[in-house]
C-alpha positions as CSV (number, residue, x, y, z in Angstrom):
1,X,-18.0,-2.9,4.6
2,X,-15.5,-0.3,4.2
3,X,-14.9,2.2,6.7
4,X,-16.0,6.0,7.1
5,X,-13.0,7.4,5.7
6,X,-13.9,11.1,6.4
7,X,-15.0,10.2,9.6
8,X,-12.2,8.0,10.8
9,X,-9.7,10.6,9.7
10,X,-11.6,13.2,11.3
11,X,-11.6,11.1,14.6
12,X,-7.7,9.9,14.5
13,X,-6.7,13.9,14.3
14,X,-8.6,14.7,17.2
15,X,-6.9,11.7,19.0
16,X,-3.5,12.4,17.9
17,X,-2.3,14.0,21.1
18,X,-4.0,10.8,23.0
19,X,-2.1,8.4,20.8
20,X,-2.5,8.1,17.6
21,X,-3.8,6.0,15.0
22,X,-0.2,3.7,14.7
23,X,-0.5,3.8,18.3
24,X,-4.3,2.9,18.6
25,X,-4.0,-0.2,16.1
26,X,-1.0,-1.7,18.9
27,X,-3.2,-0.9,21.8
28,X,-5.7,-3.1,20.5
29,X,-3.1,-6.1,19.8
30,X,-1.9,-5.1,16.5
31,X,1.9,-4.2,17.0
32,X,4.1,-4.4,13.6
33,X,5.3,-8.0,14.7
34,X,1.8,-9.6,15.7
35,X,0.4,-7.7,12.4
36,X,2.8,-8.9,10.0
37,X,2.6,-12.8,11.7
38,X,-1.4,-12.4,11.2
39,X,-0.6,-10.8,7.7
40,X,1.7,-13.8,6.3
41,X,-1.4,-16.2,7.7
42,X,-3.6,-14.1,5.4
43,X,-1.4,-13.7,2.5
44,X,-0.8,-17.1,2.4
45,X,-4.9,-18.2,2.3
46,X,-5.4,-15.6,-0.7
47,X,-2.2,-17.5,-2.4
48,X,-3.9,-21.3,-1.5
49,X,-7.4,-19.6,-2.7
50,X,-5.4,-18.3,-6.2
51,X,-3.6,-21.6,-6.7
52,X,-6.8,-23.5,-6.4
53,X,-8.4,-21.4,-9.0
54,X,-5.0,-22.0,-10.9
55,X,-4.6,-18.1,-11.1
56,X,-1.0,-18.5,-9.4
57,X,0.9,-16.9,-12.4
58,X,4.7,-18.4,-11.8
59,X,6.0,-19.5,-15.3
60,X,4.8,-16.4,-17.5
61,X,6.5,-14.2,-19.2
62,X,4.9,-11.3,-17.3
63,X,5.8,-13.1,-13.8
64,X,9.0,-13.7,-14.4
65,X,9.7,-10.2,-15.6
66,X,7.8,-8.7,-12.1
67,X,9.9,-11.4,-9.7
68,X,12.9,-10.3,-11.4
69,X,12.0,-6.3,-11.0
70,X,11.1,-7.5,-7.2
71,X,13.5,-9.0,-6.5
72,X,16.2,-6.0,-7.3
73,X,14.2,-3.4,-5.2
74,X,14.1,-5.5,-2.2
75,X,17.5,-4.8,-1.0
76,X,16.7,-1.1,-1.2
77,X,13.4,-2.0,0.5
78,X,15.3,-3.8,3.5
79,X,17.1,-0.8,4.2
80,X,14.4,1.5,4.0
81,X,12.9,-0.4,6.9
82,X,12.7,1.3,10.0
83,X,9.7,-0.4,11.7
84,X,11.8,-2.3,13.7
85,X,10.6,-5.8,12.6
86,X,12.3,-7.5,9.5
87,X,10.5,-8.0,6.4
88,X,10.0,-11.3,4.8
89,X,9.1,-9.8,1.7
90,X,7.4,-11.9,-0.7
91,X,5.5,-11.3,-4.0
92,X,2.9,-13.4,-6.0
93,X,1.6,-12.8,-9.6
94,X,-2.0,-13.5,-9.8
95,X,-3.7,-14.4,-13.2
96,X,-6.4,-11.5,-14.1
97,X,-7.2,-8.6,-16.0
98,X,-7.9,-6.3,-12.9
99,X,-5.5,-4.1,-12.9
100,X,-4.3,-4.1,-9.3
101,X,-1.4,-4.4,-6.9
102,X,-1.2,-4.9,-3.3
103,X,1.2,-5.4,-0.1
104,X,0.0,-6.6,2.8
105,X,1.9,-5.7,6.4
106,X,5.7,-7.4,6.8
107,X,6.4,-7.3,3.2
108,X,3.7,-9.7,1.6
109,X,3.5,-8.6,-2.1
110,X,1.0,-9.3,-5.2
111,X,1.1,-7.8,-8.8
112,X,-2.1,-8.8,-10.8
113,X,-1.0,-9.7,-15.1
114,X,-4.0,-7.3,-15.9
115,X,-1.9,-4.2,-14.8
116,X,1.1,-5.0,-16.6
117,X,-0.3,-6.2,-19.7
118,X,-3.3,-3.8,-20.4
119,X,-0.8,-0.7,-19.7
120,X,2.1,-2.9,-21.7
121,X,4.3,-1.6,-18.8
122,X,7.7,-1.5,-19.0
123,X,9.9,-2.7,-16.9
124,X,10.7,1.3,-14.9
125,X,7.0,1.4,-14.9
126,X,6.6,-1.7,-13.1
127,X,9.4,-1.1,-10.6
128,X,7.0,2.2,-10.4
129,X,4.4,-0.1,-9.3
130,X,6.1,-2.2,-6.7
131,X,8.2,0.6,-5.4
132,X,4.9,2.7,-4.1
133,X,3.3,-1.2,-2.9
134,X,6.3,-1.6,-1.0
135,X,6.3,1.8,0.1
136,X,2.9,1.1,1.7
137,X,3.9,-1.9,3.8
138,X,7.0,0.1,5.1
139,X,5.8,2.9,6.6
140,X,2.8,0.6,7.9
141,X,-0.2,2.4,6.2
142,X,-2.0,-0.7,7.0
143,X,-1.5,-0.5,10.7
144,X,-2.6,3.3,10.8
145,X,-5.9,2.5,8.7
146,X,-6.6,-0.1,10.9
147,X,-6.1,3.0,13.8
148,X,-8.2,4.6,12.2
149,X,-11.6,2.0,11.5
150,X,-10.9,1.5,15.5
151,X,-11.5,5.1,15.8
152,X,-14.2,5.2,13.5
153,X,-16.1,2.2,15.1
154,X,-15.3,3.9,18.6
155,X,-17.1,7.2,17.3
156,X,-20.0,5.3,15.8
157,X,-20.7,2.8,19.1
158,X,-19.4,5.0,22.0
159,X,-19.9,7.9,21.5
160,X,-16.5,8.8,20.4
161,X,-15.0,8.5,24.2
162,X,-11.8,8.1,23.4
163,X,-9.6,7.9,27.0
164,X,-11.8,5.6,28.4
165,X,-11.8,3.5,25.2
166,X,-7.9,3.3,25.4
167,X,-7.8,0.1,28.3
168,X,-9.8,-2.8,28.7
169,X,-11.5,-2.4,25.1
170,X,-12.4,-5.9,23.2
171,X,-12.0,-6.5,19.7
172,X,-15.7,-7.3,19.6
173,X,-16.3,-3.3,21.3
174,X,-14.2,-1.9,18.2
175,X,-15.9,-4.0,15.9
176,X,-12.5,-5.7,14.1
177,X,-13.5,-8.6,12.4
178,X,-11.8,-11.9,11.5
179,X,-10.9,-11.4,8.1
180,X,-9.6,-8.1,8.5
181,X,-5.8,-9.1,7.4
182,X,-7.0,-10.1,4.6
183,X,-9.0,-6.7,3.5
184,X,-5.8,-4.6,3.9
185,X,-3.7,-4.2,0.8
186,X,-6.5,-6.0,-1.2
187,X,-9.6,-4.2,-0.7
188,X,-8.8,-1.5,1.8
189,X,-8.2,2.3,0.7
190,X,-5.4,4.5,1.7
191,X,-5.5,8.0,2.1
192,X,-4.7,10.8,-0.3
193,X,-1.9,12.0,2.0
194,X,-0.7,7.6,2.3
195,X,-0.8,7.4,-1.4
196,X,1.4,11.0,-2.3
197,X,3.9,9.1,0.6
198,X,3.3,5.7,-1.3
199,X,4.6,7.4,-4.9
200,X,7.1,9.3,-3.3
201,X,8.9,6.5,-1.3
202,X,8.0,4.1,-4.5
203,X,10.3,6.9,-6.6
204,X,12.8,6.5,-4.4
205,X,13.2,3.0,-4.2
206,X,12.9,2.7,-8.2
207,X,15.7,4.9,-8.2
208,X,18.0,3.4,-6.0
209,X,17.6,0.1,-7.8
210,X,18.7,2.0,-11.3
211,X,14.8,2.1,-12.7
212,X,14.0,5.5,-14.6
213,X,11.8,7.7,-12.2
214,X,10.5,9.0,-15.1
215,X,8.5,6.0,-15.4
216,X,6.3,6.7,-12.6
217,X,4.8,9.6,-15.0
218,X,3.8,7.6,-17.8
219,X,2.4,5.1,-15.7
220,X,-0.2,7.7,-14.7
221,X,-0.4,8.5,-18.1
222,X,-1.0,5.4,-19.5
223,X,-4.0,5.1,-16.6
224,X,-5.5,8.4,-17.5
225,X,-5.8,6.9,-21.3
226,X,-8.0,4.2,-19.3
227,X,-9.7,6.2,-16.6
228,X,-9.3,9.6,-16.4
229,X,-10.1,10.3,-12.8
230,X,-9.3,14.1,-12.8
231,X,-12.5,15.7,-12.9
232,X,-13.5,18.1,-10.1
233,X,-15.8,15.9,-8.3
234,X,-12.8,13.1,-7.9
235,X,-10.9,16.0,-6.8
236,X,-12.6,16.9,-3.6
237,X,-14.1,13.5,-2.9
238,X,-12.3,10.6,-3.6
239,X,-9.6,8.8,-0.9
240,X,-6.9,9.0,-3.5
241,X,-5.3,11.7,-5.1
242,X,-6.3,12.6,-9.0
243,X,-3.8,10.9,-11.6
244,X,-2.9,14.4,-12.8
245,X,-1.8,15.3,-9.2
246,X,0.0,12.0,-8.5
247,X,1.8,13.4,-11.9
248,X,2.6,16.9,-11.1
249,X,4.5,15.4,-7.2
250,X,6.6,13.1,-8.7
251,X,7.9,15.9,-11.7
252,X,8.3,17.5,-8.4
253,X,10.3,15.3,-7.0
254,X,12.4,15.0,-10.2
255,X,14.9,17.1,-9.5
256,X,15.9,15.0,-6.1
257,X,15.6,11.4,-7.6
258,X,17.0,11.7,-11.0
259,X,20.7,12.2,-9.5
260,X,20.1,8.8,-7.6
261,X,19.1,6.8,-10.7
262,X,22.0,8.5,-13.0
263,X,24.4,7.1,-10.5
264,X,22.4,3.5,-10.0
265,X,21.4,2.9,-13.4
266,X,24.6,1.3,-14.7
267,X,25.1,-1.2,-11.3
């Protein structure tokens, strides 16, 4: 089950001057090392689970195109990382038409053929793609939503008593179950504020690597042509921002990145 979103948000902000949420997710065990060991164990069950179903996409066209597009961000993606712990970045190309992509703590990386080939995605739109998935595992979104289902489950079965919850609290008392690894970047949702970070670091990156930044528009373009999210209910309610909105930041940000690719885009 996923977690309260509102609620868990609600909760971490009121704990932020007690610790919080990065902070919550290490007093419970899950400090960027110990969460990327646990998230590698994860990744690579999902990976035996694919290659069973022989959904493991490595000979492709598509695949080959994504590890090649990976492969040039990641030195940019290395020295973006300021967590501490050294990545051992890895990516995977699943076989299906969902149109999805994920990264999992310490750098563990999966683009799904559906995204690239329904959209026909270019090769800027895809570094687009793997820039903001990348972006996700290095300023540890995944550690500060699990923060915040601690809080949430905290709230819900104590009360919401967060100093005393802060020593001697079991995993079974905050509710963290075993396969939680494997929910985050595969099933878990970030926040609207995690994914405007997500595009903007994912800009970034594309840019320092020579991709067009331009192509992070038309990716939301070429997603509103298949769901148009920006209607005024998805506005106010849903966890991430509208497509139009994830639009209008990056033009924003235009002005910043575009010198950066101009001076990249011929290495």
């Amino acid at each position: 089950m996923k977690p309260n979103l509102y609620l868990s948000s609600l909760v971490c902000s009121a704990a932020l001057a007690l610790a919080g949420c990065t902070s919550v997710a290490e007093m419970v065990g899950y400090d960027s090392a110990t969460l990327n060991e646990d998230a590698a164990k994860s990744y690579n069950q999902v990976m035996q689970e694919a290659r069973s179903k022989r959904a493991l996409d490595t000979t492709s066209r598509t695949s080959r195109r994504v590890h090649a597009i990976f492969n040039r961000l990641k030195p940019h993606a290395e020295r973006a990382n300021q967590t501490g712990v050294p990545f051992k970045w890895q990516m995977s190309v699943i076989r299906s038409d969902e149109m999805n992509a994920w990264a999992m703590p310490g750098g563990k990386m999966a683009v799904y053929t559906g995204i690239v080939e329904r959209l026909k995605l270019t090769d800027d739109e895809i570094a687009a793609i793997v820039g903001h998935e990348m972006t996700h595992a290095l300023l540890e979104h995944s550690k500060k939503a699990i923060g915040q289902q601690v809080l949430t489950n905290l709230a819900v079965g104590v009360g919401g008593s967060l100093v005393a919850s802060q020593t001697g609290v079991s995993q079974d008392a905050i509710g963290l179950s075993s396969n939680l690894l494997s929910q985050y970047g595969v099933n878990m949702p970030f926040s609207r504020s995690q994914e405007r970070e997500a595009d903007a670091g994912g800009v970034r990156l594309m840019a320092q690597a020579g991709y067009n930044p331009q192509a992070a528009i038309s990716v939301w373009e070429k997603m509103n042509r298949i769901n148009d999210n920006n209607n005024t209910l998805n506005a106010i309610t849903s966890s991430h921002p509208t497509n139009n909105a994830r639009m209008q930041a990056i033009r924003n940000m235009l002005p910043e990145v575009m010198p950066i690719y101009e001076r990249n885009k011929r290495r």
